[in-house]
C-alpha positions in Angstrom: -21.2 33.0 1.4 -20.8 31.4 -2.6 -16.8 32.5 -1.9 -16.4 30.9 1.6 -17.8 27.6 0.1 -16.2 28.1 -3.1 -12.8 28.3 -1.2 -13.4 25.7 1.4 -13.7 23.6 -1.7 -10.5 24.7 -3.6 -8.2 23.9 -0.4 -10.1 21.0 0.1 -9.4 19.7 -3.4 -5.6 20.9 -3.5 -5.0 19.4 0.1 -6.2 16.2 -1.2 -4.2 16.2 -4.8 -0.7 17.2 -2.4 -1.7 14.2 -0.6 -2.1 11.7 -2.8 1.1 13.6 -5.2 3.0 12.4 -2.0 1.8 8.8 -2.2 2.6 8.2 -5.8 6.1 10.0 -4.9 6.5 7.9 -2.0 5.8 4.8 -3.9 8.1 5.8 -6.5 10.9 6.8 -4.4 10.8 3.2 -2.6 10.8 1.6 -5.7 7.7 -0.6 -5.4 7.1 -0.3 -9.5 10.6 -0.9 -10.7 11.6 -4.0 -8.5 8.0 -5.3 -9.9 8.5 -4.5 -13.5 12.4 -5.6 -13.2 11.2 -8.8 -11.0 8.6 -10.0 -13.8 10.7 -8.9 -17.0 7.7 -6.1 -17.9 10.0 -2.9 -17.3 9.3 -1.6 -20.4 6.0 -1.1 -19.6 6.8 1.0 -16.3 4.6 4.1 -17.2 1.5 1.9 -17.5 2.1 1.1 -14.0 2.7 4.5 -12.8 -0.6 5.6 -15.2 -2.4 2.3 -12.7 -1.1 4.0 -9.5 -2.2 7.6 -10.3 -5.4 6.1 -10.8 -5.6 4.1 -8.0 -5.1 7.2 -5.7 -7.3 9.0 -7.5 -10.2 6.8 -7.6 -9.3 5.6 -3.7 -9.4 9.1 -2.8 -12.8 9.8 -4.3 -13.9 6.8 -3.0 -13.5 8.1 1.0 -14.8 11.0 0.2 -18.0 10.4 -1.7 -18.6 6.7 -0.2 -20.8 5.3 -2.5 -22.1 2.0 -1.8 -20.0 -0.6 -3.6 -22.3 -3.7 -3.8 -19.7 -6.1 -4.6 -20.5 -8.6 -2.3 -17.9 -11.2 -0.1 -16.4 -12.1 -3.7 -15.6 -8.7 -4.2 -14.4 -7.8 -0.7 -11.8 -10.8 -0.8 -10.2 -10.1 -4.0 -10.1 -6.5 -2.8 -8.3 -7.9 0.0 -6.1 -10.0 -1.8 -4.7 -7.2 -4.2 -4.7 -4.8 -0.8 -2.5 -7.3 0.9 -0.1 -7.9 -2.3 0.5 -4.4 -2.7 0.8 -4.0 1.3 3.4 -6.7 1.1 5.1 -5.3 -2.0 5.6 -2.0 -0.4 6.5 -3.9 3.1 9.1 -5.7 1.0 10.4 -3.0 -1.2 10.7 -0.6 1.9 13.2 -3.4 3.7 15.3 -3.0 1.0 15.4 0.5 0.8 16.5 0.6 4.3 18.1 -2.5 4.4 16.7 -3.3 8.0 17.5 -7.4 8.0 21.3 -7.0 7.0 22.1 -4.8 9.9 19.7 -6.8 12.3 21.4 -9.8 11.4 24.5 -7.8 12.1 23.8 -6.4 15.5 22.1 -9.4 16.7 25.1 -11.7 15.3 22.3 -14.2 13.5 24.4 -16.2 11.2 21.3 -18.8 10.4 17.1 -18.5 10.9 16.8 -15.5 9.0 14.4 -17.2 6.6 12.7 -18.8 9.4 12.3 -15.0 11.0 10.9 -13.6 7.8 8.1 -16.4 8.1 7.5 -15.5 11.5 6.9 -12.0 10.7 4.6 -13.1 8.0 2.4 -15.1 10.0 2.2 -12.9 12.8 1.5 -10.1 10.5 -1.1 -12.6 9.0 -2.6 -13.5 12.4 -2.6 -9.8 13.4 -4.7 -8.8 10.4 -7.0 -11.6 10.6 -7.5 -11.1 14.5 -8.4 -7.4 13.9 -10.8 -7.6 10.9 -12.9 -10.9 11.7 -12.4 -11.5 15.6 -12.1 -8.0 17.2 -15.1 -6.5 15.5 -17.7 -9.0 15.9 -18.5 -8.4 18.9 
């Protein structure tokens, strides 16, 4: 029985290490951490920020597993949310360019001027989307 448990718990842990390995890749790959460091002339601390990011996963991923209660309180939970939305929009961002979706929307749809005026539309929405799920959908 000390071996069933004993493996449950190895594949467990190893499932959840391959997972959050292909994060960080993933995040590296799109290039979330250079366009940062590049963007605000800190490249040369780049392997901080990877360090950052290995931790994050880490401690995220120990977080939904073990769920410990966090008393933080509404301060906490918005600047939580504020550093989860800048890093959802960095990711968002450094994504578009890795697959260059506007330049060959703009292309197929022959849009010559708006984009900016698109990207702010997507922003909002995306804003309004968020906001309607977290504070308006689930009080009731």
């Amino acid at each position: 029985m000390f071996l069933k448990y004993l493996l449950l718990v190895f594949i467990g842990l190893t499932g959840g290490i391959l997972i959050a390995a292909g994060m960080v890749a993933f995040i590296t790959i799109v290039g979330v951490l250079t366009r940062l460091a590049i963007r605000t002339d800190t490249a040369k601390r780049i392997l901080l920020y990877e360090d950052i990011v290995v931790v994050g996963t880490t401690l995220g991923n120990i977080l939904d597993i073990f769920k410990p209660p966090l008393p933080v309180g509404h301060v906490g939970l918005i600047i939580f949310g504020l550093f989860s939305g800048c890093f959802v929009g960095c990711l968002a961002v450094a994504l578009e360019e890795v697959i260059q979706i506007f330049p060959i929307m703009t292309h197929r749809l022959k849009l010559k001027i708006g984009i900016p005026i698109i990207v702010l539309c997507l922003a909002f929405g995306k804003g309004a989307g968020a906001f309607f799920q977290l504070f308006i959908h689930y009080k009731k």
